[in-house]
C-alpha positions as CSV (number, residue, x, y, z in Angstrom):
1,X,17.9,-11.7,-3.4
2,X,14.4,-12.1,-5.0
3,X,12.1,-8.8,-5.0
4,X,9.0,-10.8,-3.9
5,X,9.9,-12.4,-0.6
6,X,9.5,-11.6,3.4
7,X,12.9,-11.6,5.3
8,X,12.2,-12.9,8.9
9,X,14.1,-14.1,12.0
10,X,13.0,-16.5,14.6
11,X,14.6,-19.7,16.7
12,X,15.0,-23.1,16.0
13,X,12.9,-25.4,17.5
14,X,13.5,-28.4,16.0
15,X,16.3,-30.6,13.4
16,X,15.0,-33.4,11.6
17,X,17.4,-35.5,10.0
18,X,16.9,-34.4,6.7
19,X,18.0,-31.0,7.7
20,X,14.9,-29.4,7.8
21,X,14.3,-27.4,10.5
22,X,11.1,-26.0,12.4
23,X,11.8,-22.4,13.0
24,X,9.3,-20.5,15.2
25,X,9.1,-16.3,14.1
26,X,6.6,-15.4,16.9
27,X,4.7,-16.3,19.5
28,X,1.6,-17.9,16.8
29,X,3.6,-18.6,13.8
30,X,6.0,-21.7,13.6
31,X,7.4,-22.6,10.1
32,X,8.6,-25.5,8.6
33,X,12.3,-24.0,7.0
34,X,15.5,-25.8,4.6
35,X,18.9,-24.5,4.7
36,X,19.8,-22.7,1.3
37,X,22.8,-21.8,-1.1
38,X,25.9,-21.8,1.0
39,X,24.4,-23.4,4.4
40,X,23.9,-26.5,2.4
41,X,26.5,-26.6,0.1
42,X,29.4,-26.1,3.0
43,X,27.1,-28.3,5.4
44,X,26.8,-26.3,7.7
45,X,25.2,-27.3,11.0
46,X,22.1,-25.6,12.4
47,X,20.7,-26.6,16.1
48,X,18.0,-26.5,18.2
49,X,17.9,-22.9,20.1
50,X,20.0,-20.6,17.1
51,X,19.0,-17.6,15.7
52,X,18.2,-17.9,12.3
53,X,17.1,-15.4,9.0
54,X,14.7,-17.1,6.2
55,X,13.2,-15.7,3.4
56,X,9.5,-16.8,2.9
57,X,7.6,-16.6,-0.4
58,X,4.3,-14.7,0.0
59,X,2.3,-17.5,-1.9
60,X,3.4,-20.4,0.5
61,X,3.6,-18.8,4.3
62,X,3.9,-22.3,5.9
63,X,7.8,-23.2,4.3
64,X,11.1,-21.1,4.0
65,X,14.5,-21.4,3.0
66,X,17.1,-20.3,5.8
67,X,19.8,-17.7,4.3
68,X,22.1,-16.9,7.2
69,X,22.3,-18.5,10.9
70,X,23.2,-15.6,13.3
């Protein structure tokens, strides 16, 4: 894991076909999100409503990668 990013959890709101995802962390902040590492390598599925951890860069607060579906 990289020194310089912010761990969050949060819900998925929506799929799109291209497996990204629209992940909502609180009440104000939604964020557009991509399964990473072994999520996409082993395809793994990720639905509307799951519980989800991303890592966020500090320079780009609007995109993540999600590292584990809980």
């Amino acid at each position: 894991m990289d020194k310089d990013v912010l761990i969050f959890e949060g819900s998925v709101l929506e799929v799109y076909p291209d497996m990204r995802c629209l992940v909502k962390i609180n009440e104000k902040l939604t964020v557009a999100a991509y399964p990473g590492g072994k999520l996409k390598k082993y395809s793994i599925k990720i639905m509307p409503g799951d519980r989800v951890v991303l890592e966020i860069s500090p320079y780009d607060l609007k995109t993540g990668r999600i590292i584990k579906r809980l």
